[in-house]
N, C-alpha and C positions, 0 to 999 in steps of 0.2 A: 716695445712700448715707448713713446717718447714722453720726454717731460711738459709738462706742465708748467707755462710760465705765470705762475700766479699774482705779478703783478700786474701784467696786463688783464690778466681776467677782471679782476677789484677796479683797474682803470675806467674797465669797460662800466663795469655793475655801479660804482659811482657817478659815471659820466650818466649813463641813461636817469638813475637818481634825481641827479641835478638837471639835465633836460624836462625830464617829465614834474620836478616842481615849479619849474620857469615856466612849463605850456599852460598848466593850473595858473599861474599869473598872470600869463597871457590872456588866458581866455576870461580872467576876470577885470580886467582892462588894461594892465599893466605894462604899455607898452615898453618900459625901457628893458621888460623882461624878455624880450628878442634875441636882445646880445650875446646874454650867456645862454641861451636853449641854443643860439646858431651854435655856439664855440663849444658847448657838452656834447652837442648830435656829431659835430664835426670829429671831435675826440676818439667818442664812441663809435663812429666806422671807422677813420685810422688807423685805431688799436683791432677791430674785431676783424680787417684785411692783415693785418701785421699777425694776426693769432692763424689765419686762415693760409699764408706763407710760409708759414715756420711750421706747419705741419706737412706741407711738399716736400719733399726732399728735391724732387727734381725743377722746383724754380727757384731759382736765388735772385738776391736781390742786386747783386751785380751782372744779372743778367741786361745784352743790350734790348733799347727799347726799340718797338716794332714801329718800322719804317724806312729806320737808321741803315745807310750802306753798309754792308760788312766789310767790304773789301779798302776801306781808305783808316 
């Protein structure tokens, strides 16, 4: 059973939080409410790939990136 990293979960459930009260701002004309929905949505996939990695065991994050020669 692996652990539970519960601060990224609350990251997460916050971040969607404060996106979905910024797109309600949004949609009521609030354009400077963009900034922070881009930077909550942003958050909130970072963390829920970063929750979605740490439950692999076989990808790490030092693995190299695809394309990259191995040989040099």
């Amino acid at each position: 059973m692996r652990k539970v990293q519960w601060s990224s979960v609350a990251t997460v459930v916050g971040a969607v939080v404060v996106a979905v009260l910024m797109l309600v701002l949004v949609l009521r004309g609030r354009v400077w409410a963009w900034i922070p929905f881009a930077l909550a949505a942003g958050i909130a996939v970072r963390e829920i790939r970063f929750l979605q990695r740490a439950r692999r065991p076989d990808a790490g994050f030092d693995e190299q990136r695809r394309g990259r020669p191995s040989d040099r």
